[in-house]
Structure formats: structure tokens, C-alpha cells
C-alpha positions in Angstrom: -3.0 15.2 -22.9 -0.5 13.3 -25.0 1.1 14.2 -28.3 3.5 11.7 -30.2 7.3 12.8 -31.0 9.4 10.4 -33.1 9.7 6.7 -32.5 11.3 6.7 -29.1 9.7 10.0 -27.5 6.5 11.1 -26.4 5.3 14.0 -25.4 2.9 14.7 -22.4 1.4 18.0 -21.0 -0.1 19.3 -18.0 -1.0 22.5 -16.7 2.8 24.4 -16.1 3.6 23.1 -19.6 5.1 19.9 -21.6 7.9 16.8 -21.1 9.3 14.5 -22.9 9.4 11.0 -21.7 10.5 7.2 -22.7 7.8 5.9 -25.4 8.5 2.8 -23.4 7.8 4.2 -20.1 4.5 3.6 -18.0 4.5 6.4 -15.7 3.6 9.9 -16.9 4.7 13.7 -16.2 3.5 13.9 -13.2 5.9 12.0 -11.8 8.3 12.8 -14.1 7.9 16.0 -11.9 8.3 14.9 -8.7 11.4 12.6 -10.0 12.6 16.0 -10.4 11.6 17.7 -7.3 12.2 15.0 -5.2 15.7 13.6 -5.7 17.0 13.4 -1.9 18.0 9.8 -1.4 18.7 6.4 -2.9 15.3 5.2 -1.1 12.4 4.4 -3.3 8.8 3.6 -2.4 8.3 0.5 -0.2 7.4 -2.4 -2.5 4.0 -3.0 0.2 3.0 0.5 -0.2 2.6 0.3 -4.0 0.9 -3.1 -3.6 -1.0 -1.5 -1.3 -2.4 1.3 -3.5 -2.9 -0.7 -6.7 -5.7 -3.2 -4.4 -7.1 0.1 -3.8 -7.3 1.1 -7.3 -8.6 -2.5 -8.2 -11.0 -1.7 -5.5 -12.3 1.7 -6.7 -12.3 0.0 -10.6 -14.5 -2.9 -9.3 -16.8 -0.3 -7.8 -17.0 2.7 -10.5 -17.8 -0.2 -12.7 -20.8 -1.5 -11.0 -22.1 2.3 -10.5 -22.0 2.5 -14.2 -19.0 5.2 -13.7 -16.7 3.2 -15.5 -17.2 0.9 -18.9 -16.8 -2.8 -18.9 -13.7 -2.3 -20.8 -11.7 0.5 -18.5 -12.6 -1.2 -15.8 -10.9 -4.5 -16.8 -8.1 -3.4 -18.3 -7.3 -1.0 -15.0 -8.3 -4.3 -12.8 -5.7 -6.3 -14.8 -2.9 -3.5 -14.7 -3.4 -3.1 -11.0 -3.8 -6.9 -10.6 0.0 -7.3 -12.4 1.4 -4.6 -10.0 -0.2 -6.7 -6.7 2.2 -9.7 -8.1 5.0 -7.6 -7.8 5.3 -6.4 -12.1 6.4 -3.2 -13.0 8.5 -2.5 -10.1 11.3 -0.7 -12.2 8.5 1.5 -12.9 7.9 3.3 -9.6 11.2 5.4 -9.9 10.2 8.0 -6.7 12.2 8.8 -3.9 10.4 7.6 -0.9 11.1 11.1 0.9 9.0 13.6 -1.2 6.5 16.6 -0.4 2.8 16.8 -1.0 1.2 13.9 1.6 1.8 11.1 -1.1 0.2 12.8 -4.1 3.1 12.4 -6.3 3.1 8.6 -5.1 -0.9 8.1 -5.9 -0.3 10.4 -9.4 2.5 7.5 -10.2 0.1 5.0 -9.5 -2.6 6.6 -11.5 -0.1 7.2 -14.3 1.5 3.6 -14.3 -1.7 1.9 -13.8 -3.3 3.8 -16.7 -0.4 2.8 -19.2 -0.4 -0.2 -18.7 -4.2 -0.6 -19.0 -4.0 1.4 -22.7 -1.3 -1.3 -23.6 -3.6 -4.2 -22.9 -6.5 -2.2 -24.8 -4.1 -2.9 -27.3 -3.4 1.0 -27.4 -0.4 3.6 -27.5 1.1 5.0 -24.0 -0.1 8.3 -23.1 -3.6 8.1 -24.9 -5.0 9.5 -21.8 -8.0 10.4 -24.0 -8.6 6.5 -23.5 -7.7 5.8 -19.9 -7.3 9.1 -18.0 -4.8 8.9 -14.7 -7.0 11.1 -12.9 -10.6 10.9 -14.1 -10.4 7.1 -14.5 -7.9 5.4 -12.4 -8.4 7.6 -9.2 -12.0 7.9 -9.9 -14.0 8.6 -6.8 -10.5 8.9 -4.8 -8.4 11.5 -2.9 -4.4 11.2 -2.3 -6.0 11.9 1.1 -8.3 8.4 1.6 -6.6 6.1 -0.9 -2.9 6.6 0.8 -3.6 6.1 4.2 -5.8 3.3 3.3 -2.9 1.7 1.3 -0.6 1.7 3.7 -2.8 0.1 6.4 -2.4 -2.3 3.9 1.2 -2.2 3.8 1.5 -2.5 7.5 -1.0 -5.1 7.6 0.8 -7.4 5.0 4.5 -6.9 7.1 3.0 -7.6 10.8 1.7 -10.6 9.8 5.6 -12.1 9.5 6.3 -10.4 13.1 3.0 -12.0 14.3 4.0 -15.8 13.4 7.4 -14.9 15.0 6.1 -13.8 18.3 4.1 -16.6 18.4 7.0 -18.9 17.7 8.9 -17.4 20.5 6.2 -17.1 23.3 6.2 -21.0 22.0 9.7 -22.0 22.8 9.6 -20.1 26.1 6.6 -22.2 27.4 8.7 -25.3 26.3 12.1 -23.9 28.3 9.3 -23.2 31.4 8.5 -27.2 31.2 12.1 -28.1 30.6 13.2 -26.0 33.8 9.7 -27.0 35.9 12.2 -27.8 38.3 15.5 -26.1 38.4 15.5 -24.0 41.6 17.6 -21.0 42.1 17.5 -18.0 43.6 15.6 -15.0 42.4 17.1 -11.8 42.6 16.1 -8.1 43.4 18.1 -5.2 43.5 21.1 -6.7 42.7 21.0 -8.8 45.4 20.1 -12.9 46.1 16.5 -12.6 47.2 14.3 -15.4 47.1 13.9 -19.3 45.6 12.4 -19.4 42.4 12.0 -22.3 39.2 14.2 -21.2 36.2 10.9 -22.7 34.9 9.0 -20.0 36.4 11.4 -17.5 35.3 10.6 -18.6 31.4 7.0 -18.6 32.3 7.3 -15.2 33.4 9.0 -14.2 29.7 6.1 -16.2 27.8 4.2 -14.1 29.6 5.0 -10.8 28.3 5.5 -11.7 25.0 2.1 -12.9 24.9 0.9 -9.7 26.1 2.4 -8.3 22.6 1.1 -10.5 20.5 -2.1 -8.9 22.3 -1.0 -5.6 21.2 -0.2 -6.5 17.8 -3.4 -8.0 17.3 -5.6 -5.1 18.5 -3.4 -3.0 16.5 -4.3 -5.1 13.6 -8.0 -4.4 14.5 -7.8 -1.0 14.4 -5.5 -0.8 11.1 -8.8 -2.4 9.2 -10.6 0.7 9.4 -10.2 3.2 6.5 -11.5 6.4 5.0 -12.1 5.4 1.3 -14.6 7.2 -0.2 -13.9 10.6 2.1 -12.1 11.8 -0.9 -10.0 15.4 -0.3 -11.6 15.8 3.6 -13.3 13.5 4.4 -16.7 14.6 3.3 -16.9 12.7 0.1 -17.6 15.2 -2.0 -18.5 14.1 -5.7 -19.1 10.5 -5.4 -22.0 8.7 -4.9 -22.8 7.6 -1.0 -22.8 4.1 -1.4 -18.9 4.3 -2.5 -17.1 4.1 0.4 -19.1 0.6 1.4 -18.4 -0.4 -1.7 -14.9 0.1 -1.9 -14.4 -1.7 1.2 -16.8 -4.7 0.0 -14.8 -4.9 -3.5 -11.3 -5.0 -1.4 -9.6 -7.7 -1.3 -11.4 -9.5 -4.5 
């Protein structure tokens, strides 16, 4: 609940009381909150990790709308806010220290906060009509801090291997290229310290190829398991009150 106070104030309440915040900000008291509570370093959330959650809000919008949880209306002025957030907007809003208590809820309750705001401003409406566009009962609809952070920052992960990936495979590449330059440069191998036997400074590079191959490998079966998530488990994982088809759904409406 919201109440207006002056021209540059507003007024927002939860259930230990009431704060005042920026008219012109977009996140809400909850995180006001934790701003408070958690003020430990100069580190703020990862960029990726709040890209990460706002595709799983746009996910969970996308899906509440077509179970008739969520109006036409909400649900594309949330898919818009979150959409903005993807492309990097509103970063100045996301004011949390990265080291903070509670498993991420303050993080998802920013989200829910910033994502909601901004929706009510493209409805053409006033910042903290939560009466509108509810943080909780709208933008984390059919969600937990428990499935929709973990499941954002497999996103995260995913999106900041894929750099790492290209630049194993760039390396594995110039090592087979030394292996054909050095085809046939003999010298001697060594064990132990000591000379041991002939060997190709080719087969030497081949040998490095070799094992950096064997991590792209890794990071590709890591990948693999990274694209499984728990959306629609909600607080433990049983998915208590939302509909059963909701987790498919969610992972269906990802990525649109």
C-alpha cells in the first residue's frame, strides 16, 4: 500500500510500518529495507543476475496471462518493464549490496518492486499504486525467491560461459595449428627432471589441444545440466498454489 506525501515524496507501507522514498524511484520499501540492512560492501548485484530474473518474470507474465491469472493489460505492461531491464535499463535502480541475508529475497522483492513501477508508469499511472500492479501478487505471481533465483542465475551463468566457451575453442584452435607447425621439430621429452625420450614439439602441442578440449567437454556438459530449473516449485518445491501446468509453461514462455 502506497500513500502520496508532497511532490517529491511518497510514502509506502508494509507490515513493520512506513518509509518514505524518491517519487522518482522505481524500487519500493522492501528494498529500501534491505538497502538498510545490508550495507557491507561497494559490490552491487551482478548486471547478468538481474537480467536473469527479469526473463523469468517476463516468463511467469507470459504464462499467468494465458492461464487467465493475469489481464491483457498487467501482463504487457510487466512484459515491457522486464523486457527494458533485459536491455540493460534501469540499472541505477538496483541499488543492493550483492552480499545480503535471506537466499536472495531482498534481490527478487527489488525486482518485483522495480519491475512493477515501471509497469504502473507505462499504464500511464503514479509509482507506488500497488493497488494497480502489486510487487508480490502480480509480478512474482506463481513464483518463490526459492525457484525464480536459482533459475535466474542459471541464466546468468549461462549467458557468461558462453564468452569462455568461444575462448577455449579459439585456444584448443591455435594449439592444433602450433602441433602442425612443429610436425617435425624433434627434441627430447622429459620426465622427472630429467632428458628421457624423443618427442615432436608438435606432439607436445597436440598433447595441450588435447586437454583443453577435454574442457570445452566439461563446460559443455555443465551447460547441459545448468538448463534444468525448478520454476513453478514455488517456496519447496511442491508447487503449492499454482496451477500444474505452470512450471511447463514457464519454461515454454522462456526465452520469448
Amino acid at each position: 500500500m502506497s500513500l502520496n506525501k508532497g511532490k517529491d515524496k511518497r510514502v509506502e507501507s508494509d507490515l513493520i510500518g512506513k518509509k518514505e522514498l524518491s517519487v522518482e524511484a522505481y524500487y519500493g520499501i522492501n528494498t529500501l529495507r534491505a538497502m538498510e540492512n545490508f550495507s557491507l560492501s561497494s559490490f552491487r548485484v551482478h548486471p547478468e543476475l538481474i537480467k536473469g530474473i527479469a526473463a523469468v518474470k517476463k516468463a511467469a507474465a507470459i504464462t499467468n496471462q494465458q492461464l487467465d491469472l493475469l489481464p491483457a493489460k498487467k501482463a504487457e505492461a510487466v512484459i515491457q518493464a522486464c523486457e527494458e531491464i533485459m536491455e540493460g535499463g534501469l540499472r541505477e535502480e538496483f541499488k543492493l549490496d550483492a552480499y545480503q541475508g535471506g537466499a536472495g529475497t531482498s534481490t527478487n522483492m527489488m525486482l518485483n518492486e522495480v519491475i512493477a513501477n515501471r509497469a504502473l508508469e507505462i499504464m500511464g499511472e503514479k509509482k507506488g499504486s500497488y493497488q494497480l500492479i502489486h510487487p508480490n501478487d502480480d509480478v512474482n505471481k506463481g513464483q518463490s525467491t526459492n525457484d525464480v533465483y536459482p533459475t535466474a542465475l542459471r541464466i546468468a551463468v549461462l549467458k557468461l560461459l558462453a564468452p569462455l566457451t568461444d575462448s577455449f575453442a579459439s585456444l584448443q584452435g591455435a594449439l592444433q595449428e602450433k602441433e602442425k607447425e612443429f610436425a617435425e621439430v624433434v627434441k627430447l621429452g622429459r620426465t622427472q627432471l630429467q632428458d628421457a625420450l624423443p618427442i615432436t614439439l608438435g606432439q607436445e602441442f597436440a598433447a595441450y589441444a588435447e586437454a583443453i578440449g577435454r574442457d570445452r567437454w566439461r563446460l559443455y556438459k555443465i551447460e547441459e545440466r545448468l538448463k534444468k530449473t525448478n520454476l513453478g516449485g514455488t517456496a519447496i518445491g511442491t508447487g503449492l498454489n499454482t496451477p500444474r501446468l505452470i512450471s511447463l509453461k514457464f519454461t515454454s514462455n522462456y526465452g520469448r
